[in-house]
C-alpha positions in Angstrom: 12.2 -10.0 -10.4 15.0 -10.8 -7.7 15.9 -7.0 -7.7 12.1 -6.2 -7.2 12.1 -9.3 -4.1 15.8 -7.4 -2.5 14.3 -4.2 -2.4 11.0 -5.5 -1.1 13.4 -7.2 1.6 15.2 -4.0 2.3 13.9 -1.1 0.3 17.2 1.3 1.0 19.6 -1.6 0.4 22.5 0.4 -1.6 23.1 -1.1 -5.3 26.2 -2.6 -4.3 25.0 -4.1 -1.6 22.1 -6.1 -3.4 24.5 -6.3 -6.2 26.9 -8.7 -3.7 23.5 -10.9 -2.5 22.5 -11.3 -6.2 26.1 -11.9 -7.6 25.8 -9.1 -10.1 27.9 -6.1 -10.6 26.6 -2.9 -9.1 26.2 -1.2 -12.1 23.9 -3.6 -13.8 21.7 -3.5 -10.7 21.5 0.6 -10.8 21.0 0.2 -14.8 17.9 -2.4 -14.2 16.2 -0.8 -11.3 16.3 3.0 -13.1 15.2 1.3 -16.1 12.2 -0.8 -14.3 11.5 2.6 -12.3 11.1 4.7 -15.8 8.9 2.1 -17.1 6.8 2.3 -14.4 7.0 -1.3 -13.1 8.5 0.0 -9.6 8.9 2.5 -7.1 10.0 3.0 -3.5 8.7 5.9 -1.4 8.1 7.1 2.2 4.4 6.4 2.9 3.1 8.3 6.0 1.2 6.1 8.7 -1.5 8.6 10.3 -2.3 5.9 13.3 1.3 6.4 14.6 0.4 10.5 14.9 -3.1 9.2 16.9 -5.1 9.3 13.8 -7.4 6.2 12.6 -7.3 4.9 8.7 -10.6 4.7 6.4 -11.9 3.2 3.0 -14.1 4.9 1.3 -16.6 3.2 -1.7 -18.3 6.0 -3.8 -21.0 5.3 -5.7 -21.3 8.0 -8.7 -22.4 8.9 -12.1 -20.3 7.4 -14.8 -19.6 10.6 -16.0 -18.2 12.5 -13.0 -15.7 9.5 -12.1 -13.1 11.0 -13.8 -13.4 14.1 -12.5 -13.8 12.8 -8.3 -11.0 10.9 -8.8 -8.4 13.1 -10.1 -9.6 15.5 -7.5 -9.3 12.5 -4.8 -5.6 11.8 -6.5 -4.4 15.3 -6.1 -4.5 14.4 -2.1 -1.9 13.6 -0.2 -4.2 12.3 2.3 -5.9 10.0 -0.2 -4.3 6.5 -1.7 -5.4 3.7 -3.2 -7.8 4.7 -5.8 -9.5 2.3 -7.9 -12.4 2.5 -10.5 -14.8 -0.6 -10.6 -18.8 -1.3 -11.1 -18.7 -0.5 -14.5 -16.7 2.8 -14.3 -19.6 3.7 -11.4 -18.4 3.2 -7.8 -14.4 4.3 -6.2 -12.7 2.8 -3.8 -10.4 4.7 -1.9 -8.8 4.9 1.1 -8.2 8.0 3.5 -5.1 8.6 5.6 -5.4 12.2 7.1 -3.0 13.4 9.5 -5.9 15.3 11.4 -9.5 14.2 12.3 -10.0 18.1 10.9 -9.1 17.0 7.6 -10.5 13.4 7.4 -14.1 14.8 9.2 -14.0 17.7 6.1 -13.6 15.0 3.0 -15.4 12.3 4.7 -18.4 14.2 6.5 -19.0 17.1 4.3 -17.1 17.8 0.6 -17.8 14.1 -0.8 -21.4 13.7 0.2 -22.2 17.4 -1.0 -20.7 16.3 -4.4 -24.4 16.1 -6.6 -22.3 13.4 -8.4 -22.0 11.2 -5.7 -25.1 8.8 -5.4 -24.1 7.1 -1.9 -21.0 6.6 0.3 -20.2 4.9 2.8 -17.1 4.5 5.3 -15.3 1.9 7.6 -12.3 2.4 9.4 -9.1 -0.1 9.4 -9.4 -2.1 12.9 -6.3 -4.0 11.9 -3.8 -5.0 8.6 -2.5 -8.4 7.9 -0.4 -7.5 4.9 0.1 -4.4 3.1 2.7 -2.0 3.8 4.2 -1.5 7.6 7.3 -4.1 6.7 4.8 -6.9 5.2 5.7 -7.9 2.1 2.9 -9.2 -1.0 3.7 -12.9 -0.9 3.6 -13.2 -4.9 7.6 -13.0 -5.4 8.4 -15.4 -2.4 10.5 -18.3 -3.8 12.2 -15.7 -6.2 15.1 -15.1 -4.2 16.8 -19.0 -1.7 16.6 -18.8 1.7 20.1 -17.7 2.1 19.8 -14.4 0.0 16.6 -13.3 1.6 18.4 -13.9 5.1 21.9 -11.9 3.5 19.1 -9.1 3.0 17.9 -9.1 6.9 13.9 -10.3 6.2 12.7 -8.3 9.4 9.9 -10.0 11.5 6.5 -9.2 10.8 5.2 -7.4 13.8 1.8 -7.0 14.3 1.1 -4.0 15.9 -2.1 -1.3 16.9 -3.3 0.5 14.2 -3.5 3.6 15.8 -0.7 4.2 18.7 -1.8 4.7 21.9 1.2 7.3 22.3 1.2 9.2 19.5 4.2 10.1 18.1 5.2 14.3 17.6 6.8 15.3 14.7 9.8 18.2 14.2 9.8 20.6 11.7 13.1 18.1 10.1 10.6 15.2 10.3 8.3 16.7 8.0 10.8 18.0 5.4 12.4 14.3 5.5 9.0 13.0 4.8 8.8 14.7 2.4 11.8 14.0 0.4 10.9 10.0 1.0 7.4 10.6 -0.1 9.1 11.4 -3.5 12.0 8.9 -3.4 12.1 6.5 -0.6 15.4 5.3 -1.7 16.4 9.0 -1.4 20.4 9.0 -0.2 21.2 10.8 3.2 23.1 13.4 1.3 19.7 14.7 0.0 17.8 14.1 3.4 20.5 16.1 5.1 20.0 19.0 2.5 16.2 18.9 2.4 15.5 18.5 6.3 18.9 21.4 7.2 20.8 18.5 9.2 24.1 16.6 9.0 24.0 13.1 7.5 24.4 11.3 10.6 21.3 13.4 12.5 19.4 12.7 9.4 19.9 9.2 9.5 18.8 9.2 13.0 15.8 11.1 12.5 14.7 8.7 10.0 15.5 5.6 12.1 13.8 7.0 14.7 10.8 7.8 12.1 11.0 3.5 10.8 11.2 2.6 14.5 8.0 4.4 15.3 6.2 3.3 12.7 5.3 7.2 11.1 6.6 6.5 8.1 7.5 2.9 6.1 9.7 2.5 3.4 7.2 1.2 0.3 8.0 -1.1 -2.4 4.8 -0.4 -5.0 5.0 -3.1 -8.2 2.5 -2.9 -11.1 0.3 -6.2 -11.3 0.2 -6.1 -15.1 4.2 -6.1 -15.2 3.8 -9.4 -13.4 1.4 -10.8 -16.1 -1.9 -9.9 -12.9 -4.0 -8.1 -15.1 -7.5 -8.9 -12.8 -8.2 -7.2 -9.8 -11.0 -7.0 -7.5 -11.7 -5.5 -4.3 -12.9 -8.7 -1.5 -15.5 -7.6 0.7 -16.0 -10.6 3.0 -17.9 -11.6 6.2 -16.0 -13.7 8.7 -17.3 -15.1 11.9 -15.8 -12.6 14.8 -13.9 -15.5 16.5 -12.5 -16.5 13.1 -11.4 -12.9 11.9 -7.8 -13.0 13.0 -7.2 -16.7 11.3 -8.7 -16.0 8.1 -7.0 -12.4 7.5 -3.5 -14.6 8.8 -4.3 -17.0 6.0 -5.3 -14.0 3.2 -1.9 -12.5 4.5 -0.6 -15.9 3.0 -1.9 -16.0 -0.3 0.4 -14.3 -3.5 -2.6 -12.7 -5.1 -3.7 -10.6 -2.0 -1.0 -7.5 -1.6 -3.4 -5.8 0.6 -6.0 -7.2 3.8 -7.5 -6.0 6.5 -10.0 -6.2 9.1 -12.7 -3.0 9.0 -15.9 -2.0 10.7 -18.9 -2.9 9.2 -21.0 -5.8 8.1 -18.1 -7.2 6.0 -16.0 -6.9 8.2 -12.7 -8.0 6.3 -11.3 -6.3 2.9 -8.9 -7.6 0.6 -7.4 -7.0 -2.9 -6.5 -9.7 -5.6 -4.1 -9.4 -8.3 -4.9 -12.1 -10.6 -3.4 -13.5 -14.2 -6.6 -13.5 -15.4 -10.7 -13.7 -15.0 -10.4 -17.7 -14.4 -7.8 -17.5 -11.9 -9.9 -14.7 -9.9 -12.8 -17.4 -9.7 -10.4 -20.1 -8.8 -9.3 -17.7 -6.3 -12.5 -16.8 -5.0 -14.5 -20.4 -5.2 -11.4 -23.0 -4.5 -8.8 -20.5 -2.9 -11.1 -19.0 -0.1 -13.6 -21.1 0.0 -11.9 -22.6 3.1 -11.4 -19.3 4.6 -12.1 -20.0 8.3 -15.4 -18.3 9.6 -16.5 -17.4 5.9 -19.7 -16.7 5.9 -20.4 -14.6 2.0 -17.9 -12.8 -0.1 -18.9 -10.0 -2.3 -16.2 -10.0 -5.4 -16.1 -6.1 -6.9 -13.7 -6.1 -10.0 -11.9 -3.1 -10.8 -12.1 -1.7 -13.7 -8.7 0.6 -13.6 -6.7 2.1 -11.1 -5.9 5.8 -10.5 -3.4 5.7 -7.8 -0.9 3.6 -5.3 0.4 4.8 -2.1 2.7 7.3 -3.3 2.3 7.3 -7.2 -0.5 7.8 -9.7 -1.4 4.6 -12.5 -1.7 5.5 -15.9 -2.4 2.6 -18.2 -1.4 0.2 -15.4 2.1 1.7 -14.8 3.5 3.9 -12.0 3.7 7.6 -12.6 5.3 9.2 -9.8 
């Protein structure tokens, strides 16, 4: 757990310096992070931001026959452009969200190949106005406490800096960019020796090129845990309505909360999405009744369990582990 929190604190830290903050020996802290990688518990990778390239994010809710799930969603997986799949409604309705690099390729999934799908009963679409926590350098409250105060600052906690979800300049990308992105889709903890070789460039222009690729918010470094391995075996997609005015307070406060990894504020009706990672069925409705009740501005909350999940940022789930 306290290797999990250092690498959510700094996911390139090198073992031997999160070895030093811990007090353990280098070694065991390469031995326990390979081992909670192959056991699918963890893994760090390079997730591409579209809205730093100009281009807008979306979540997507299918609603389908039972027996074509399986079959949409593996399709959906094999996209790179797709993340975050979850099945819920009974094995009848996906959630998924859509991170093109092109309003070409978004427009084509979005606006023609899923609603020609005979499968697909009904879709519908709202775009991400704004994250409070989820990726972009903000960490999933559940494992604050495990680390003091002084080993979380020995680690450098960056700010959390709230910023435009798509950039107003957007940022153009060299051929080395894409070929490092690459590499740190697969491994985001991928030394520069093998960013060097991948993009063609000497470790010290590689290591600028992906500074400059942090800095501008293309790509963050992402820290994906499986609930389950933390004893969170409910989840449920949080479709809420909050009072405009109130919008901005209530996702700060969700942002807050260890069982939400993931909130933001969308278009729509419900105008705020969240995810909860849960122990179990009676925590989610302590959650949902006592624990947001006092949202600010709350005006209803839909609560949409999931029944399993298909795939993470960067990695697919198979029996609620992490299979890169």
């Amino acid at each position: 757990m306290r290797i999990i929190r250092a690498l959510q604190l700094d996911p390139r830290a090198s073992y031997a310096r999160i070895g030093a903050v811990l007090g353990l020996a280098e070694g065991a802290v390469r031995r326990r992070y390979l081992r909670l990688h192959a056991d699918g518990v963890v893994h760090v990778a390079g997730v591409l931001d579209p809205g730093a390239l100009g281009q807008s994010r979306w979540l997507v809710r299918l609603r389908c026959r039972p027996d074509s799930v399986p079959a949409i969603t593996t399709g959906l997986a094999r996209r790179d452009d797709v993340n975050w799949i979850a099945v819920g409604a009974a094995g009848t309705e996906i959630t998924c969200a859509v991170r093109s690099r092109t309003t070409v390729d978004r427009d084509d999934l979005i606006g023609r190949r899923l609603p020609r799908t005979a499968a697909v009963l009904d879709i519908s679409a709202a775009v991400i106005l704004h994250q409070f926590v989820g990726g972009r350098g903000h960490y999933w409250a559940t494992l604050s406490g495990v680390l003091t105060p002084r080993e979380e600052a020995a680690l450098g906690h960056p700010p959390v800096v709230e910023s435009p979800v798509v950039a107003t300049t957007p940022a153009t990308l060299e051929a080395a960019d894409d070929k490092l992105l690459a590499t740190l889709a697969v491994d985001g903890r991928a030394p520069l020796s093998a960013l060097a070789a991948a993009a063609d460039l000497t470790p010290s222009r590689a290591a600028r090129h992906l500074q400059a690729l942090i800095e501008r918010r293309v790509v963050h470094i992402d820290v994906e845990i499986s609930p389950a391995a933390l004893g969170l075996h409910t989840r449920a997609v949080l479709l809420l309505r909050i009072h405009p005015a109130q919008v901005h307070a209530a996702g700060r406060a969700l942002a807050l909360d260890p069982a939400i990894p993931f909130a933001t504020a969308v278009s729509g009706r419900d105008n705020v999405l969240a995810v909860a990672n849960c122990r179990d069925l009676g925590a989610l409705y302590e959650l949902t009744t006592t624990g947001l009740g006092d949202l600010p501005g709350l005006r209803s909350l839909e609560v949409s369990p999931i029944d399993y999940q298909v795939k993470q940022a960067a990695t697919g789930v198979v029996a609620d582990r992490l299979v890169p």
